[in-house]
C-alpha positions as a LaTeX table, in Angstrom:
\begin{tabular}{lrrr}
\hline
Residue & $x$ (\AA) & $y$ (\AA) & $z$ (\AA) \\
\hline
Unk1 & $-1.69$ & 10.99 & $-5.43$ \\
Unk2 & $-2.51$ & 14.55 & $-6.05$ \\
Unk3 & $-2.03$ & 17.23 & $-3.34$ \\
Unk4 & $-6.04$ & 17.75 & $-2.68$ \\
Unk5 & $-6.88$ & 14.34 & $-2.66$ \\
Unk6 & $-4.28$ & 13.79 & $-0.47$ \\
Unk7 & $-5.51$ & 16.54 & 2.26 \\
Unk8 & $-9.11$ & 14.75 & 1.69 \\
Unk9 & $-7.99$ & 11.43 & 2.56 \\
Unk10 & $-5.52$ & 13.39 & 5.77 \\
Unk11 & $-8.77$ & 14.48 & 7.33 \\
Unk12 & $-10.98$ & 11.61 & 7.38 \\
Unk13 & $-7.59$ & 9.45 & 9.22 \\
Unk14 & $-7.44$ & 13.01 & 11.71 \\
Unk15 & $-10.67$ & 11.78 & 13.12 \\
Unk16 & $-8.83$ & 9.06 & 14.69 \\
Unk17 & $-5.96$ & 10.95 & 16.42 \\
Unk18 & $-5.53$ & 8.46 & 19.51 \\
Unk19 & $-5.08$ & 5.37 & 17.14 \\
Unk20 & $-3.17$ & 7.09 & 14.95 \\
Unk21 & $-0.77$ & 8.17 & 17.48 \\
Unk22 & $-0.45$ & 4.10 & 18.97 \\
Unk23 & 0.15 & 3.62 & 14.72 \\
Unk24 & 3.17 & 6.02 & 15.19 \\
Unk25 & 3.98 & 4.93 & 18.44 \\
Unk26 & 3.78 & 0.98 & 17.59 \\
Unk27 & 5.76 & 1.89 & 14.25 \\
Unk28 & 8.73 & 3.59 & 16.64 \\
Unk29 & 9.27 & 1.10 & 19.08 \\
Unk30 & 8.61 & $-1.86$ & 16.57 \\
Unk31 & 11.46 & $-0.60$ & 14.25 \\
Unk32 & 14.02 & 0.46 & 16.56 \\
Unk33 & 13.96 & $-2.96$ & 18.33 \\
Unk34 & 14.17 & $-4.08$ & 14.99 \\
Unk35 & 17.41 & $-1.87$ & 13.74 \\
Unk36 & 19.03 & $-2.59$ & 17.22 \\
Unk37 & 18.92 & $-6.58$ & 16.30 \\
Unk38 & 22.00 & $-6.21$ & 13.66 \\
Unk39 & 24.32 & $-3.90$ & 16.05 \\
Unk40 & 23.61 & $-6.50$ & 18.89 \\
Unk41 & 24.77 & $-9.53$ & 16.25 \\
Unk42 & 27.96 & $-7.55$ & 15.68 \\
Unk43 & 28.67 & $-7.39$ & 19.00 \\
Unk44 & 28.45 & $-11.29$ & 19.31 \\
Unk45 & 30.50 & $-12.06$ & 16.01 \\
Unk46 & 33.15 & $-9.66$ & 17.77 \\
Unk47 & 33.54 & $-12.18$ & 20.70 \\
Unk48 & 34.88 & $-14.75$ & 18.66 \\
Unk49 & 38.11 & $-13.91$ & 18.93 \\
Unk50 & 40.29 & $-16.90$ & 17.38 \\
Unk51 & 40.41 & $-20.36$ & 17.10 \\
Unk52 & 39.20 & $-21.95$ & 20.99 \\
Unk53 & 39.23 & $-18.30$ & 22.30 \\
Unk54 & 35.72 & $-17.45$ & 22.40 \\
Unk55 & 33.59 & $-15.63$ & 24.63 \\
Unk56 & 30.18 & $-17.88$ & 25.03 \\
Unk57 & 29.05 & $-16.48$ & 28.45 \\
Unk58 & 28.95 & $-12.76$ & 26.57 \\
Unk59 & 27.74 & $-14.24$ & 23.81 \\
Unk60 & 24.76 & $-16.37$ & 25.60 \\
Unk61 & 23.85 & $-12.85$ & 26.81 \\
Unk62 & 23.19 & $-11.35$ & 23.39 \\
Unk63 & 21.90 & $-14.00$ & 22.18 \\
Unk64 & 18.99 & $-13.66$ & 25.21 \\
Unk65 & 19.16 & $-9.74$ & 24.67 \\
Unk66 & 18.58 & $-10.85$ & 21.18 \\
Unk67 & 15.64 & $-12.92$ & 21.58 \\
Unk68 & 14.17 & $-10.48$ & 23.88 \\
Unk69 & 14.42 & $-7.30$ & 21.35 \\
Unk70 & 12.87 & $-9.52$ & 18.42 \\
Unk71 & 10.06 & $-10.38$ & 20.54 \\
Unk72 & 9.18 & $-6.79$ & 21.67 \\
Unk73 & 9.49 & $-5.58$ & 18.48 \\
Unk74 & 7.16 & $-8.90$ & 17.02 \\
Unk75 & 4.54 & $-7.47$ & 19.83 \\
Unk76 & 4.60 & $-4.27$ & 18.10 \\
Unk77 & 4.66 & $-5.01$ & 14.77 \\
Unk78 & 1.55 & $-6.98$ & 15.71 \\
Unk79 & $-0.29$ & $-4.18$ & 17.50 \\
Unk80 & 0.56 & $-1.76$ & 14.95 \\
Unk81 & $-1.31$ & $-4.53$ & 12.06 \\
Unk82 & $-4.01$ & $-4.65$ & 14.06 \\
Unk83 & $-4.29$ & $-0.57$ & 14.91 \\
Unk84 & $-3.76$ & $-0.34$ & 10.90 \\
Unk85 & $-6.46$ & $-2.07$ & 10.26 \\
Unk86 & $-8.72$ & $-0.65$ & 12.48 \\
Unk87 & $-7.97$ & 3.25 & 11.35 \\
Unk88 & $-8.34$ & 1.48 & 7.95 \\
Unk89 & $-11.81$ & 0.17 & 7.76 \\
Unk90 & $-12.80$ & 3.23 & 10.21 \\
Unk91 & $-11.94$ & 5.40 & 7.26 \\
Unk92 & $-13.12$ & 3.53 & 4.67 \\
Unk93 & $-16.56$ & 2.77 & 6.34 \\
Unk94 & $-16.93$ & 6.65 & 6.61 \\
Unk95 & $-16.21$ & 6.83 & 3.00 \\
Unk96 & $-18.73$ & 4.30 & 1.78 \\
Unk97 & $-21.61$ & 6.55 & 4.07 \\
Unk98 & $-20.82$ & 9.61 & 2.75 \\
Unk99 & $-20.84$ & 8.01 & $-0.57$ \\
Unk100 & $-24.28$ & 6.50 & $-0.15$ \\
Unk101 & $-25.50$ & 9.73 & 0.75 \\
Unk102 & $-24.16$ & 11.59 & $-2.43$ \\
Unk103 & $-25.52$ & 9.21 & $-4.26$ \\
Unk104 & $-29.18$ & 9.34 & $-3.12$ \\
Unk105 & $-28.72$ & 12.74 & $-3.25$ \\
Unk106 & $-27.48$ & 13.12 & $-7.06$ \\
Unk107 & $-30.56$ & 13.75 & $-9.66$ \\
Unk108 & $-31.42$ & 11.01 & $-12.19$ \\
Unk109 & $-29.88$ & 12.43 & $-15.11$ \\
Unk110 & $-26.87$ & 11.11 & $-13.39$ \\
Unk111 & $-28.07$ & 7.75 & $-13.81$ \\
Unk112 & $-28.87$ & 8.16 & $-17.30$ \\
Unk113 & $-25.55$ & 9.61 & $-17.97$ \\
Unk114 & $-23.34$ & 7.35 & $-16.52$ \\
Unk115 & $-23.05$ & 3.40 & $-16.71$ \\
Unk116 & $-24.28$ & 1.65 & $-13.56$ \\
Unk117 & $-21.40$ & $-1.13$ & $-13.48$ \\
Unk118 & $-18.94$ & 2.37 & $-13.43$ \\
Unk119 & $-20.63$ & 3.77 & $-10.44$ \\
Unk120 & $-20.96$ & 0.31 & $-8.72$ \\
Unk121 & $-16.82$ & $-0.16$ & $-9.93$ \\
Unk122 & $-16.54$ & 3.54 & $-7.53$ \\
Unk123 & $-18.09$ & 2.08 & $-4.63$ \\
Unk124 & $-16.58$ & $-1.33$ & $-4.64$ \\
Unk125 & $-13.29$ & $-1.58$ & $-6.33$ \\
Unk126 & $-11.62$ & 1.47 & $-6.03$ \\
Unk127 & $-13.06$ & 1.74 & $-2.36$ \\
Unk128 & $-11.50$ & $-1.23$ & $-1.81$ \\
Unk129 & $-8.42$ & 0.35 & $-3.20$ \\
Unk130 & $-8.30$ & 2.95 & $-0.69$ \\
Unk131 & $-8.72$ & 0.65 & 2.13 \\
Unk132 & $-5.51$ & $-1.06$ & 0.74 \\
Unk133 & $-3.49$ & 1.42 & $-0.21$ \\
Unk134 & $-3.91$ & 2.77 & 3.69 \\
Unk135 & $-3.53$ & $-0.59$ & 5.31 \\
Unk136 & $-0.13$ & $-0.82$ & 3.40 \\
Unk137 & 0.91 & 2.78 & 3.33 \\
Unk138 & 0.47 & 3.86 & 6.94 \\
Unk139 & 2.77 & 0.84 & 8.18 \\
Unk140 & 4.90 & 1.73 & 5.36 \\
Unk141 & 5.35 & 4.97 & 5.79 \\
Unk142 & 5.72 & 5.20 & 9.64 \\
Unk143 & 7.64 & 2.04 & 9.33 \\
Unk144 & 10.16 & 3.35 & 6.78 \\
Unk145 & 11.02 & 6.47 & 8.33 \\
Unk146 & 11.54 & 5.14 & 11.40 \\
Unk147 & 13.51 & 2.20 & 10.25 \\
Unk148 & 15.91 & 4.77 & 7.64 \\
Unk149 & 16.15 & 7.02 & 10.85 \\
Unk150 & 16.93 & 4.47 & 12.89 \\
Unk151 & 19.42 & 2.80 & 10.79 \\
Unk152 & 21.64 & 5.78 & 10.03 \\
Unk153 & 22.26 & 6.83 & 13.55 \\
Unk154 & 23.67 & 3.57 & 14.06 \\
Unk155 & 25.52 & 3.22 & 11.16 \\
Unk156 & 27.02 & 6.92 & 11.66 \\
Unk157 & 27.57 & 5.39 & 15.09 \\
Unk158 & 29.81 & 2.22 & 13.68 \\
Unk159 & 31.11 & 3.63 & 10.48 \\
Unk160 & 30.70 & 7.30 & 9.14 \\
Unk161 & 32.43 & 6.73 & 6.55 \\
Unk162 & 30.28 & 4.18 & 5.09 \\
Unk163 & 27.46 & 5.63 & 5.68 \\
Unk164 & 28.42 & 8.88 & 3.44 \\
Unk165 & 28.78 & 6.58 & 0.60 \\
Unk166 & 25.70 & 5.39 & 0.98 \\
Unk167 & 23.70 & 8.52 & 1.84 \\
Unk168 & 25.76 & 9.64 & $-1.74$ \\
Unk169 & 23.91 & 6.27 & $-4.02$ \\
Unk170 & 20.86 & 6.71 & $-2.08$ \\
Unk171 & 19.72 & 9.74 & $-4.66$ \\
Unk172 & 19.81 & 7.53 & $-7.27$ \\
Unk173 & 17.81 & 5.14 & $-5.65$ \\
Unk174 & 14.54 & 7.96 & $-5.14$ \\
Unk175 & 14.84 & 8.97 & $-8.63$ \\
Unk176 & 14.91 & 5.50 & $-9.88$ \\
Unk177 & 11.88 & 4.78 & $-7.21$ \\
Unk178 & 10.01 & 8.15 & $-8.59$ \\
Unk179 & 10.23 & 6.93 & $-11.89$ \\
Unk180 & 8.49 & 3.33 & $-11.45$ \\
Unk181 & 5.92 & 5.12 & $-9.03$ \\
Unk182 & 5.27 & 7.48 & $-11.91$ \\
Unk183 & 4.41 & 4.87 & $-14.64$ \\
Unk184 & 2.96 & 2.62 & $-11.98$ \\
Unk185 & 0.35 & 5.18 & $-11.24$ \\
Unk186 & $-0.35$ & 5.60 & $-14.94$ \\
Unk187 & $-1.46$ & 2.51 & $-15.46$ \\
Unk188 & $-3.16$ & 2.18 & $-12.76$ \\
Unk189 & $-5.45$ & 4.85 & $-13.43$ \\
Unk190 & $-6.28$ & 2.80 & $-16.92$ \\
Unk191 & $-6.22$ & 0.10 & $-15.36$ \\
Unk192 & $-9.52$ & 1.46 & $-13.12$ \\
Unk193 & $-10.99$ & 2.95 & $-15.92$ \\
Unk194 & $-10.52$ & $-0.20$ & $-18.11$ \\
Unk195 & $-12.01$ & $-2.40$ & $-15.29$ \\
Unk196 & $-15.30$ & 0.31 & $-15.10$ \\
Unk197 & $-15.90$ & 0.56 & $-18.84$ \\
Unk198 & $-16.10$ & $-3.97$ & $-18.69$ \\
Unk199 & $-18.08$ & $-3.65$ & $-14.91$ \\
Unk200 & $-20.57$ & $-0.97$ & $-16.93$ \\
Unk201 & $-21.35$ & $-2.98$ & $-19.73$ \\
Unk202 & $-21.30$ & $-6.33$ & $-17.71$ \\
Unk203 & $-24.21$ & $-4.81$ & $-15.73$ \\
Unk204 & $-25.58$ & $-3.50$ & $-18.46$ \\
Unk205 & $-26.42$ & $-6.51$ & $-20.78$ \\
Unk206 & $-27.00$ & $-8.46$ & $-17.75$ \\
Unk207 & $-29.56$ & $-6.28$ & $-16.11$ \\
Unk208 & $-30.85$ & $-6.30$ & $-19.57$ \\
Unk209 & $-31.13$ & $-10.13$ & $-20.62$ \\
Unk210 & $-34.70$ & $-9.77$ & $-21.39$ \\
Unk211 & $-34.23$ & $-6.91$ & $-23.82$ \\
Unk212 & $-31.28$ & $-8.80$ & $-25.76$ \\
Unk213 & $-32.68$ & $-11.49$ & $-26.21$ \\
Unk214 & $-35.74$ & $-10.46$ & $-27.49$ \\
Unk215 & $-33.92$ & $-8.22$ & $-30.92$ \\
Unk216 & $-31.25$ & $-11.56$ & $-30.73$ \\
Unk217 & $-28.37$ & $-9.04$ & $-29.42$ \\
Unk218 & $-26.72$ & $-12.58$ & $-27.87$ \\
Unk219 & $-23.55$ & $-12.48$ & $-30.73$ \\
Unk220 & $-23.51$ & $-8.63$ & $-31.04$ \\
Unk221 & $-22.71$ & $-8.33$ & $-27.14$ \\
Unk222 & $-20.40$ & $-10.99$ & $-27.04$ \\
Unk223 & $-18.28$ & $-9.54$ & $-30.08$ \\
Unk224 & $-18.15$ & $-6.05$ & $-28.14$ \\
Unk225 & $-17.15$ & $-8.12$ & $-24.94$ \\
Unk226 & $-14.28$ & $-9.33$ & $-26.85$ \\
Unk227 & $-13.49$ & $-6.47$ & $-28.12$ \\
Unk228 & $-13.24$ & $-4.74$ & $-24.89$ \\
Unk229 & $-11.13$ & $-7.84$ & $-23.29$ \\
Unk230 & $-8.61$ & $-7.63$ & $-26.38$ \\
Unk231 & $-8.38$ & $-3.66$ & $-26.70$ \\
Unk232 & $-7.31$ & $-3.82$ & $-22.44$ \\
Unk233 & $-5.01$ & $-6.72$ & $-23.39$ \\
Unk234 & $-2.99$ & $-4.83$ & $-26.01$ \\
Unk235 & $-2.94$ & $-1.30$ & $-23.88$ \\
Unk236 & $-1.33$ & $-3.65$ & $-21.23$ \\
Unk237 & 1.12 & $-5.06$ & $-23.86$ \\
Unk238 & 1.96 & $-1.86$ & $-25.25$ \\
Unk239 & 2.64 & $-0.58$ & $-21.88$ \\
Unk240 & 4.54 & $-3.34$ & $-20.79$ \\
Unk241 & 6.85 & $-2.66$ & $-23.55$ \\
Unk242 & 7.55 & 1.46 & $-22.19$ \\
Unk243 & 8.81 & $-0.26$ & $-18.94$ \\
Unk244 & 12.45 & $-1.94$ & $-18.76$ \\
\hline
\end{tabular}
């Protein structure tokens, strides 16, 4: 996502500071209650000692510890879905107003120059984009860095060595995830504008039935329909062939 799209998209979600700070909040709690689960389970393998020389009373107690750390962090989890969701469709239903707005506001030659089923594509599908790629990348995001924070100060805490090595693969890793998210984004882009070039000529010939059937356009539309499917079917191919 470019930079200035980006600071757009920032200052629609700033108009809902307080649930965005119970996003952050539920993302923090949820995930540290989370990352303290595995430390606890170590602690509960290490009280089996030998053979008939185990500790059950300390390990009954982890286990309830256990149960009671999962649960919080299920509550939280939860809340921060539903607090997702709400700063979500918030956004998005600000989006789709200012959109209707621009669009009553734009002159007709607009119209004329641009297929309907691509400007109806704008306001549906990649709208519905947005809402998805917030609902997923706000838990994400808060959810990640909370969780890879979380994790390495307890695994500095058990075993700094270990976690050297792994802070030494882990660059690999990003430019390995950079990559995919690189040619992921590139077809996605003609991916949208393949699925707005079929949604404008859809709504063309459809709005349009009268017209083609009157000069017996029927066979003619079809064949460019098929011809549309098939060249979006071999750009996909090809593509699929660039990626390992």
């Amino acid at each position: 996502m470019k930079r200035k799209t980006l600071g757009r998209l920032l200052k629609y979600l700033t108009r809902y500071r307080v649930i965005l700070t119970l996003v952050i909040a539920s993302a923090f709690l949820s995930n540290i209650f989370a990352v303290m689960g595995p430390m606890l389970t170590g602690k509960a393998i290490d009280q089996i000692i030998s053979v008939g020389n185990v500790n059950f009373s300390k390990i009954l107690n982890i286990m309830a510890m256990l149960g009671a750390i999962y649960l919080v962090s299920f509550l939280f989890q939860w809340f921060l879905s539903i607090c997702t969701n709400v700063i979500a469709n918030a956004t998005v239903k600000d989006i789709r107003e200012e959109v209707f707005n621009k669009i009553n506001a734009l002159p007709l030659k607009y119209y004329d120059q641009n297929a309907h089923g691509e400007i109806v594509n704008r306001l549906t599908n990649d709208i519905d984009f947005i809402s998805e790629g917030l609902i997923q990348g706000i838990t994400q995001l808060f959810s990640g860095v909370v969780a890879i924070l979380g994790a390495l100060f307890f695994m500095l805490k058990i075993s700094p060595i270990i976690t050297f090595v792994v802070l030494a693969i882990t660059p690999a890793s990003f430019l390995i995830s950079a990559f995919i998210a690189k040619m992921s984004a590139k077809m996605f882009r003609d991916q949208s504008r393949t699925l707005g070039e079929l949604n404008g000529y859809i709504s063309e010939m459809i709005s349009n039935q009268k017209i083609v059937k009157a000069f017996h356009y029927e066979s003619r539309t079809q064949a460019k329909l098929r011809k549309l499917i098939s060249d979006s079917m071999i750009q996909g191919e090809r593509r699929s062939f660039i990626l390992p």
